[in-house]
ZANUTOR-774774 format. One record per residue (C-alpha): z, y, x; residue in one letter. Coordinates in steps of 0.25 Angstrom, whole numbers, plus 5000, padded with zeros to 4 digits. Example, Ala and Ser with C-alpha at 12.3 -4.5 7.8 and 13.67 -1.06 7.14 Angstrom:
BEGIN
503149825049A 502949965055S 
//
This chain:
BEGIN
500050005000X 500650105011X 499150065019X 498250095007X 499150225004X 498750275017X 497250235018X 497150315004X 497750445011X 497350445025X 496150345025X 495550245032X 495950215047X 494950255059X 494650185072X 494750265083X 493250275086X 493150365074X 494150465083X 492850545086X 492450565071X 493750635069X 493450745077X 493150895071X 492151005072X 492251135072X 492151165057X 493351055052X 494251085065X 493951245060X 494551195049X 495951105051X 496251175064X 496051325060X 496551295047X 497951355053X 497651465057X 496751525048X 497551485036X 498751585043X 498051705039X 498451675027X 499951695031X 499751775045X 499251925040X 500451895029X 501451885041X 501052005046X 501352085034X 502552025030X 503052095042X 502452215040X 503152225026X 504652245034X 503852415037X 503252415023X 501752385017X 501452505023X 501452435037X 500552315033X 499252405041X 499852345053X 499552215050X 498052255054X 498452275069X 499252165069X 498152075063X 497452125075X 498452095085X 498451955078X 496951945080X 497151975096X 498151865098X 497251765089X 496051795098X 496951775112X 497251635105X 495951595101X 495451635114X 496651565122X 496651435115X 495151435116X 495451435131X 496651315128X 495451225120X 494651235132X 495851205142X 496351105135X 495251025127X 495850905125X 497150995114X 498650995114X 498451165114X 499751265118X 500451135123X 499551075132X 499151205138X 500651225138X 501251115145X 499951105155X 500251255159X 501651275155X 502451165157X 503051045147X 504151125141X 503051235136X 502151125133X 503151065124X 503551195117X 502051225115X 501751085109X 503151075101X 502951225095X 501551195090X 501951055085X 502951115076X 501851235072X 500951125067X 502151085059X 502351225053X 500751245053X 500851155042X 502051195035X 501751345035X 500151315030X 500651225021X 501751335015X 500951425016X 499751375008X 500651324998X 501051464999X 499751514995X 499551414982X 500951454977X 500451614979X 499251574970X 500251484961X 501651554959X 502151424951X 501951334963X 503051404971X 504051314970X 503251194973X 502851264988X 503551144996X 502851024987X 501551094989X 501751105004X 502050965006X 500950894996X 500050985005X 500650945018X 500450805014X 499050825011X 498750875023X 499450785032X 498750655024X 497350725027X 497650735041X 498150605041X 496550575036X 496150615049X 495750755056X 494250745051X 494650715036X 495650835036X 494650925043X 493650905032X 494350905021X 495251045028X 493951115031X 493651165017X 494951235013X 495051305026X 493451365028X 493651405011X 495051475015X 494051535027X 493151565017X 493951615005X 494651715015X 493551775022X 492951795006X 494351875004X 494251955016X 492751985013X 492952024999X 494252105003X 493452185013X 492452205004X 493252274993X 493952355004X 492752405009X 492152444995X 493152504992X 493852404981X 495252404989X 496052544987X 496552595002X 497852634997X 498352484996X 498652495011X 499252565022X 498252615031X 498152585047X 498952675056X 499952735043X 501252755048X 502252645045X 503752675046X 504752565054X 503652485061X 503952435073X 503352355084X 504252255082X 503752235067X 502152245073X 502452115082X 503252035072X 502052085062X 501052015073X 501851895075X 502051855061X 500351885059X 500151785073X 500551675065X 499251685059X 498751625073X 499651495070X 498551385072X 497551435081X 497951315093X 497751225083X 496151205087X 496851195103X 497751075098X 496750995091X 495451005101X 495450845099X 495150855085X 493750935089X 492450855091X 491850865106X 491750975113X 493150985108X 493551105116X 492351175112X 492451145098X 493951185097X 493651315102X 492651365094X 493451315083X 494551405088X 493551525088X 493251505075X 494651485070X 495151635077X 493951695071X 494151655056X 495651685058X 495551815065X 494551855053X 495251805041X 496751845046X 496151995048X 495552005037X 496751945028X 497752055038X 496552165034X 496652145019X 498052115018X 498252255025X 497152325015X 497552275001X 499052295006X 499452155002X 500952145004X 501552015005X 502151934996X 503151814996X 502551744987X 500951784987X 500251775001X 499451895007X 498151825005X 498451784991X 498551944989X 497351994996X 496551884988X 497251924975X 496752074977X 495352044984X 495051934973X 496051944962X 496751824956X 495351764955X 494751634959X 494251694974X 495951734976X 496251574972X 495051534982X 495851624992X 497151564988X 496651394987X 496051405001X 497351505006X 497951415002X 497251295007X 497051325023X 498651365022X 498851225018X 497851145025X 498151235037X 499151125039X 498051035044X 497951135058X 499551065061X 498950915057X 497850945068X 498451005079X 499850935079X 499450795078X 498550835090X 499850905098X 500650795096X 499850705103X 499850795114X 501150805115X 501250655111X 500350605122X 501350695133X 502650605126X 503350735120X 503250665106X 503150535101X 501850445104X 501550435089X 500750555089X 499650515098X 499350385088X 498050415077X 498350375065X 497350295055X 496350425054X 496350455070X 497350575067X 498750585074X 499250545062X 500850545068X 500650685071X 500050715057X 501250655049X 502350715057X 501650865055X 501650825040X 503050775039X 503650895047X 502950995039X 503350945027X 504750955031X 504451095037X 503851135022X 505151085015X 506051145024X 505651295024X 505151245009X 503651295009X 504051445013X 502851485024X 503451625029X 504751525036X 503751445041X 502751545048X 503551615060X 503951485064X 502451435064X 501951535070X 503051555082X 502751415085X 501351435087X 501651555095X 502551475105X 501351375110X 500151505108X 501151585119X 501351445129X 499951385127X 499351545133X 500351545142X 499851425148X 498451455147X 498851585155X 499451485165X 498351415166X 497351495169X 498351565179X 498151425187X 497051375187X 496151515186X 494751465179X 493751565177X 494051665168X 495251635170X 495751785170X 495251815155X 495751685150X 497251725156X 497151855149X 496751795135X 497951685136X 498851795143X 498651885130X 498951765119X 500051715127X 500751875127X 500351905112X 500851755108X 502051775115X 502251915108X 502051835094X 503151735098X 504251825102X 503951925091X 504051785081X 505451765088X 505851895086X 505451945074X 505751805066X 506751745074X 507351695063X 506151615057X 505551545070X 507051515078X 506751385076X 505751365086X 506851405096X 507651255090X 506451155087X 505451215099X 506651155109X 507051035100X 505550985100X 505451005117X 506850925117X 506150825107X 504950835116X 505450795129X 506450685123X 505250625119X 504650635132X 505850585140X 505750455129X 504450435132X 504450435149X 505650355147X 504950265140X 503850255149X 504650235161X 505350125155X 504150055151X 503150075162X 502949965172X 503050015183X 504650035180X 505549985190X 506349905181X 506849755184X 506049665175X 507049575166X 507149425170X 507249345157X 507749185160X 507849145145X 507949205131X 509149185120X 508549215106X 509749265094X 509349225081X 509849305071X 509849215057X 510349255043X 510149105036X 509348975038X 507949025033X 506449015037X 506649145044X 507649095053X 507048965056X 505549045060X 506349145068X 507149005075X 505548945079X 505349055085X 506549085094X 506448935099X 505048945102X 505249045113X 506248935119X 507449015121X 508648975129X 509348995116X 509349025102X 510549095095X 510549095079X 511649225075X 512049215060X 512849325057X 513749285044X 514649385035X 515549285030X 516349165038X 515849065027X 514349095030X 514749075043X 514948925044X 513948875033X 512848955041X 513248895055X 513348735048X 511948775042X 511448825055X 511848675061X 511048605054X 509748705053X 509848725068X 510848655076X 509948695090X 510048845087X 511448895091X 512048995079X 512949095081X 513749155069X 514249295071X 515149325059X 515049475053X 516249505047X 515749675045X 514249605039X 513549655050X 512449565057X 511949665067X 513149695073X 513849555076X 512349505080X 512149625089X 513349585096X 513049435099X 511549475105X 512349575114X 513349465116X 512149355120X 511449465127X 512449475137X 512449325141X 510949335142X 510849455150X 511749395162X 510749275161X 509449355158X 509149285145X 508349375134X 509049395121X 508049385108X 508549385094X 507649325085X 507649405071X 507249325059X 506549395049X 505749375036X 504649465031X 504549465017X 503049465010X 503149585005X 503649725010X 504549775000X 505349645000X 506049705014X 506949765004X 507549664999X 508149615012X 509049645022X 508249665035X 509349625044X 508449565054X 507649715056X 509049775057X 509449665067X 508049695074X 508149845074X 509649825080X 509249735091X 508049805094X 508949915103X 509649815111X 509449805124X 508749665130X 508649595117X 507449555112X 507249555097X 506149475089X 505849455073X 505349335068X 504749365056X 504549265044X 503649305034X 503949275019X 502749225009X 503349284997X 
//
């Protein structure tokens, strides 16, 4: 049932030759791995005024030069991580470039932050396009966080399907979102131009504005940067691109900054025109679309698709964090789980813990996007300043040609990212202090796994000097319950491996028991020694445990093997595991633990 269940949702398994077939091209990786970032100007320009509100509406004209400051540091990105695809075609973004040029311990925070910001990628897209359809539907307010979580489920069993399938299916709603935008600016502009919009609805540029302060410009800008959450997704994910990989990731990121620099100025433009002021519970685009359209079908169009890249924005995290993880994975910093395909050749491990996280992430902060975007976007921030950093480095040291313009272009994003990321800490201490507790949790987490894993490896290698154990003979214990067909298969089998011994233990709760089962035992197998151990507390594990330890102490001094031999009976059917008492899996996962004993199951199959 369970397998049937899950070649409905996810599909037929694929072999590994159709790995190839599973590759993108530019249009459908335009579309999964921009979907992030284009779909925050639907929540970056709003930011931006939000801040501005604390000196009045009559400040809102400074969100155009900060929209333009915005646009400067997008370009230094788009530029930079063009450089990174090149560098580093094979993916793994701000943490490879990191630890190759910083050090491990940046590395780790670069890889750690963006794993938790592909978390939150898909928490704050999904909030906030659930924000949007609740903006269009008032009633469905109080159902924001089972919205959000049949929507993450969706997505995370489309990804599951495998990245081609996702793609094609993703690459509608984000090019009619595209679309349905540029159609709103367009028209927007138009009615300014002729004349349609009064000049009176806004402050003009250069009026005079009483208590602003630097300090509320910077944290104006930061809050409008998180608009650029997203943009090394394409760096993370250069695998997913058909050959030439590096070629085709970066003119996908060209196009990706062009459409995000045109439809983010245009929605700051607008904003700033018609005056819109924000509202908790209606979104900036819903407003300008109300007043450009009216409550017509063009402002639903505008809404459904709004509200469809928010949501399927999410699908940037699937692509880009399974794809980190095996980076991180393949260099022991997390578990080895990550780098195994699944059925549909995606990282499927990686896909179902970003679902599961995010879920957990949506209920906790219950749908509510404006407590969810400082700490997205300050995590983003953190790797965008280490992974220009590194690029600054590296071009120090190894001086290619052009080196000098390249340094200046990595230098300039590394210095306005790390602007961004102080005036984030500054200005909303209070709403990303987080990162300050889990950023070092997950290095600790990080480097335990690490230390696991070489101490594994050391353990295990050949080449290990460790004495190799002499084995003169084996003494098998029999664990028994009754006289039965289990017992009696499980008996043929110890005595055909010829041990120097075979010990029956029958562990009785009552005295009487006792001796009927030992007279019993005489005349079943009077060549196989039984050892009674009564329990007068009804436990079987403990008094057992204690007789093995007791006979593994004997053996030791005489280098005999230990085995115990548990009986067990499978029944026909699943669900009849139910109705008994498994006492020989918890003997099993007991013994399992103990050192220098060796523990086997004989299983008996039952016909009905």
């Amino acid at each position: 049932m369970f397998t049937a269940l899950k070649r409905l949702l996810i599909g037929r398994p694929l072999k590994s030759a159709e790995l190839g077939d599973q590759k993108l091209n530019k249009t459908k990786a335009l579309a999964i791995l921009s979907s992030d970032a284009l779909s925050s100007v639907a929540y970056g320009p709003e930011q931006i005024l939000i801040v501005l509100m604390a000196a009045g509406a009559i400040a809102f004209w400074f969100s155009i030069p900060i929209a333009i400051g915005v646009l400067v540091l997008l370009l230094a990105l788009i530029l930079s991580y063009r450089q990174i695809i090149h560098a580093y075609p094979h993916g793994g973004g701000a943490y490879v470039v990191s630890k190759e040029n910083l050090g491990i311990l940046p590395g780790l925070v670069a890889g750690g932050s963006l794993l938790v910001d592909y978390i939150l990628t898909v928490a704050v897209s999904v909030s906030a396009g659930t924000d949007a359809i609740t903006s269009a539907f008032p009633s469905l307010h109080e159902y924001t966080v089972p919205i959000a979580i049949v929507f993450v489920l969706f997505i995370t069993i489309l990804n599951l399907r495998g990245v081609t399938e996702s793609a094609s299916v993703l690459a509608y709603p984000v090019y009619l979102f595209v679309l349905a935008l540029f159609i709103m600016i367009g028209v927007g502009i138009y009615d300014i131009a002729s004349g349609n919009v009064s000049r009176e609805l806004h402050a003009s540029i250069g009026t005079p504005v009483a208590g602003i302060s630097l300090f509320l410009l910077l944290k104006a800008f930061a809050s409008g940067s998180s608009a650029l959450t997203g943009v090394e997704a394409i760096s993370n994910a250069i695998p997913n691109f058909k050959s030439p990989a590096p070629n085709n990731a970066a003119k996908t990121l060209a196009a990706m900054g062009l459409l995000l620099a045109l439809l983010f100025s245009g929605i700051v433009f607008l904003a700033w025109y018609y005056g819109i002021t924000p509202h908790p519970q209606v979104t900036v685009v819903s407003e300008i679309a109300e007043q450009t359209f009216g409550r017509n079908a063009m402002y639903f169009f505008v809404q459904g698709t709004t509200a469809l890249i928010l949501i399927l924005a999410a699908n940037t995290g699937y692509s880009a964090f399974p794809l980190l993880a095996v980076s991180l994975a393949k260099d022991k910093f997390i578990p080895r789980m990550f780098t195994v395909r699944g059925d549909r050749l995606g990282y499927s491990n990686g896909i179902l813990m970003l679902g599961l996280s995010s879920i957990l992430l949506i209920i906790l902060f219950k749908g509510q996007t404006e407590h969810l975007i400082p700490l997205y976007a300050v995590g983003v921030f953190i790797p965008f300043t280490l992974s220009q950093t590194g690029m600054m480095l590296k071009w120090i040291r190894q001086k290619p040609q052009g080196w000098g313009l390249k340094l200046t272009i990595n230098g300039i994003g590394a210095f306005i990212c790390l602007v961004v990321t102080c005036m984030f800490f500054l200005t909303k201490f209070g709403q990303v202090w987080p990162v300050l507790v889990f950023l070092p949790l997950i290095i600790l987490l990080f480097r335990r796994i690490r230390k696991h894993y070489d101490a594994v490896g050391d353990q295990l290698r050949l080449s290990t000097c460790e004495p190799p154990i002499t084995i003169e003979g084996n003494v098998i214990i029999l664990p028994v319950a009754g006289m039965t067909h289990v017992v009696e298969n499980s008996l043929r089998y110890a005595k055909s491996l010829k041990p120097e011994q075979i010990i029956a233990v029958h562990v009785p709760f009552e005295r009487e028991e006792e001796a009927a089962f030992e007279e019993k035992w005489k005349q079943w197998q009077p060549d196989v020694r039984l050892v009674t151990l009564h329990s007068p507390y009804r436990s079987i594990i403990q008094p057992l445990t204690k007789f093995i330890d007791t006979v593994q102490r004997k053996a030791g001094e005489m280098n005999v093997q230990v085995t115990v031999v548990i009986p067990q009976f499978i029944p026909r059917k699943g669900w009849h595991n139910i109705l008994h008492n498994q006492s020989s899996l918890l003997i099993r996962a007991h013994l399992l633990y103990r050192r220098d004993v060796i523990v086997t199951t004989v299983p008996y199959h039952l016909k009905k």
